[in-house]
N, CA, C and O of each residue as an XYZ file, in Angstrom:
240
protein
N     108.070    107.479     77.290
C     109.104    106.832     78.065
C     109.050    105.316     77.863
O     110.102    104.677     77.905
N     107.826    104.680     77.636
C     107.890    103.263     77.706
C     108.090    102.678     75.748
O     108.308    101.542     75.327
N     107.930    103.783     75.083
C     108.717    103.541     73.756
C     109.674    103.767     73.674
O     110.079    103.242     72.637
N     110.810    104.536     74.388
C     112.151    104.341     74.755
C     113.043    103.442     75.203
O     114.179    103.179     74.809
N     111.956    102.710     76.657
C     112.666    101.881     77.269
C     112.431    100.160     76.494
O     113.222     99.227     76.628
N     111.227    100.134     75.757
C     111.153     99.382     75.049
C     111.721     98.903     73.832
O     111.710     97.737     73.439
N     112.241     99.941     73.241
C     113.089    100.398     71.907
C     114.406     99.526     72.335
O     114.981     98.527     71.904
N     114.556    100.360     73.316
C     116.196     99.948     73.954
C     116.410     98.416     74.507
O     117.309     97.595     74.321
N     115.427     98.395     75.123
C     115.147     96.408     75.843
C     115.920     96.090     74.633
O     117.132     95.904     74.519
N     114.866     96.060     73.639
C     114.515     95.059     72.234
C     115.642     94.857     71.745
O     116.249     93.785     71.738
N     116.175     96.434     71.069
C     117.599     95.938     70.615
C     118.687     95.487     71.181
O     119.614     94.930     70.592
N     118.596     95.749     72.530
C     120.200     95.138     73.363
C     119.622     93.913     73.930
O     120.336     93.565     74.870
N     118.792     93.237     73.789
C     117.708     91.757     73.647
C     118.381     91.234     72.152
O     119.172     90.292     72.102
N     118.004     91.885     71.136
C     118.464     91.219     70.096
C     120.353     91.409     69.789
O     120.942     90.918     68.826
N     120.832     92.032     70.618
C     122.215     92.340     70.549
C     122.826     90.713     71.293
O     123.671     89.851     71.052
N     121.981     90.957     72.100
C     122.981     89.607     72.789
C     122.036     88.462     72.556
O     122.234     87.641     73.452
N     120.998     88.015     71.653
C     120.751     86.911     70.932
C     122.172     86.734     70.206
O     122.978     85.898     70.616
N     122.435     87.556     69.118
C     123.520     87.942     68.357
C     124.825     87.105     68.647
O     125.282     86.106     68.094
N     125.331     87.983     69.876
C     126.515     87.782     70.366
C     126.810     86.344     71.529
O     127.881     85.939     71.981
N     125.364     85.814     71.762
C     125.547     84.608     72.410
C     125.129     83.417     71.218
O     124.995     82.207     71.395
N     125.014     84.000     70.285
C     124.337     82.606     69.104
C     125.925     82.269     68.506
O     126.246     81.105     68.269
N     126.867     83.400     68.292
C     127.899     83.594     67.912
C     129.443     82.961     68.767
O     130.578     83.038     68.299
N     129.064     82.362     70.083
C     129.318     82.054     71.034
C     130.638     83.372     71.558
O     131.814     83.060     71.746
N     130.104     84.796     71.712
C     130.796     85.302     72.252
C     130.962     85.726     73.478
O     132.121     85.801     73.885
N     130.158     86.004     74.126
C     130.056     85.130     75.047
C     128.973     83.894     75.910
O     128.154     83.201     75.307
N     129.191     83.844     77.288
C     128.395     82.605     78.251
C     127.331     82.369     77.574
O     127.032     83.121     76.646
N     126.460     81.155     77.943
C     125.103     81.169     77.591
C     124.030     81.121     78.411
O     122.900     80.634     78.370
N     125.120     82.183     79.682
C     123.616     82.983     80.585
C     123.475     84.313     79.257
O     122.721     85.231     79.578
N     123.837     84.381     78.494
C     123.047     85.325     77.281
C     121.933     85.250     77.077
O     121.159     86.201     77.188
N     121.550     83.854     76.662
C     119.997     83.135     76.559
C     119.364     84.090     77.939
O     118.842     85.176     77.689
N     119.412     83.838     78.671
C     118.474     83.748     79.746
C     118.194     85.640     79.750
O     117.062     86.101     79.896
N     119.605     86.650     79.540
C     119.566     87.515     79.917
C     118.694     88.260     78.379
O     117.910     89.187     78.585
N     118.840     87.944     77.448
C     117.941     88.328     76.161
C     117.132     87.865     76.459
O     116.190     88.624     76.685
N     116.981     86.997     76.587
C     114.817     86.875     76.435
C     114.144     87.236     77.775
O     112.952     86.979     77.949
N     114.984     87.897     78.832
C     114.182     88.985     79.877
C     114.513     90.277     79.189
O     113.914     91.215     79.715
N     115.460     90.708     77.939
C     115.595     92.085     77.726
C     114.172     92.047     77.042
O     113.281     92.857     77.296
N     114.051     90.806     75.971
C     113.006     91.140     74.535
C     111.572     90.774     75.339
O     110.502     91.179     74.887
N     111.624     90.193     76.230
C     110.028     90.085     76.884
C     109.639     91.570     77.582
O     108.557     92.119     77.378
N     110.442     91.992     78.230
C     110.232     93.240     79.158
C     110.112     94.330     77.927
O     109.348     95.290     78.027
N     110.942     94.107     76.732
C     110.900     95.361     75.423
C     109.332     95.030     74.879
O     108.354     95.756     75.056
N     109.356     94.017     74.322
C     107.647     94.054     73.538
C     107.172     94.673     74.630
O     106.956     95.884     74.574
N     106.933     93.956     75.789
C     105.781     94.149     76.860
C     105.178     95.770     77.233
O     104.074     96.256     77.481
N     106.573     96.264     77.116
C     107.074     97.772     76.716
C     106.331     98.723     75.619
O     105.775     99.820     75.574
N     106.640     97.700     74.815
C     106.135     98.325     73.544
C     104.782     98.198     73.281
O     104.120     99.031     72.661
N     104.366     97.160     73.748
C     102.580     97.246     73.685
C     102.254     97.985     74.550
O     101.092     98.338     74.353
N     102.870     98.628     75.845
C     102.054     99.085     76.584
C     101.982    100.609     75.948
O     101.072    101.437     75.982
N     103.121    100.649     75.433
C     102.948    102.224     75.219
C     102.098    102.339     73.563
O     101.735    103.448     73.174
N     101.934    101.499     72.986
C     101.260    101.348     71.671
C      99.521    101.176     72.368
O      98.744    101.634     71.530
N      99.100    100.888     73.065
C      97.941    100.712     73.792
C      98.126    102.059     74.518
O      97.239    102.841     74.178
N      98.846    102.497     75.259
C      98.630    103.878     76.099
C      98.322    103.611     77.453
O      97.882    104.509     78.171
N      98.563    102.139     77.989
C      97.905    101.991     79.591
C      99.642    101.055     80.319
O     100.769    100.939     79.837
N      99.257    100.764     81.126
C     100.539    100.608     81.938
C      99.573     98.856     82.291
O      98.560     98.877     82.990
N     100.099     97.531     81.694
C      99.561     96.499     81.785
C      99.739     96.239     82.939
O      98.665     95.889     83.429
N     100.715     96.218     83.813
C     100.965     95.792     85.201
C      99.909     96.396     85.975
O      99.891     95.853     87.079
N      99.146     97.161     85.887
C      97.784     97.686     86.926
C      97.042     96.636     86.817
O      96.637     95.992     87.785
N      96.707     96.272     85.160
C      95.398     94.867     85.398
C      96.483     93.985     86.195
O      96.560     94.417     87.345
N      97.208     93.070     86.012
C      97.990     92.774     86.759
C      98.157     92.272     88.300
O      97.904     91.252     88.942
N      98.689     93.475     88.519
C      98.649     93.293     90.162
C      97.393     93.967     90.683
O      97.537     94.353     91.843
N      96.146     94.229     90.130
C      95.020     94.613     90.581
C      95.143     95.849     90.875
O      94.337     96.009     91.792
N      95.658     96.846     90.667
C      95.687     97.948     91.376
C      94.958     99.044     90.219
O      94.796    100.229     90.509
C-alpha cells in the first residue's frame, strides 16, 4: 500500500511541477508538488525499508 500511495504522490508531484513550470496553472503548484513528492519518496522509502518512519517519529 505505501508503494502505491507513493508511486502515485510522486507522479502527480511531478505532474504539477510540469504544469506549474509551464505556467498552467497558479503557483500555489509549487507549494502543492513538493508536499505531493516529499510525502511520495517518504512513501517510498518507507515501504523499500518495510517499517512505517512516523513511529520513530512521534515515539510511538
Amino acid at each position: 500500500m505505501r508503494l502505491y500511495f507513493g508511486s502515485f504522490a510522486t507522479l502527480i508531484g511531478l505532474f504539477l511541477v510540469a504544469i506549474t513550470y509551464l505556467n498552467i496553472i497558479e503557483p500555489w503548484g509549487w507549494i502543492a508538488s513538493s508536499i505531493l513528492l516529499v510525502a511520495g519518496f517518504g512513501s517510498l522509502l518507507a515501504a523499500s525499508y518495510g517499517v512505517c518512519m512516523l513511529r520513530s517519529v512521534l515515539g510511538r
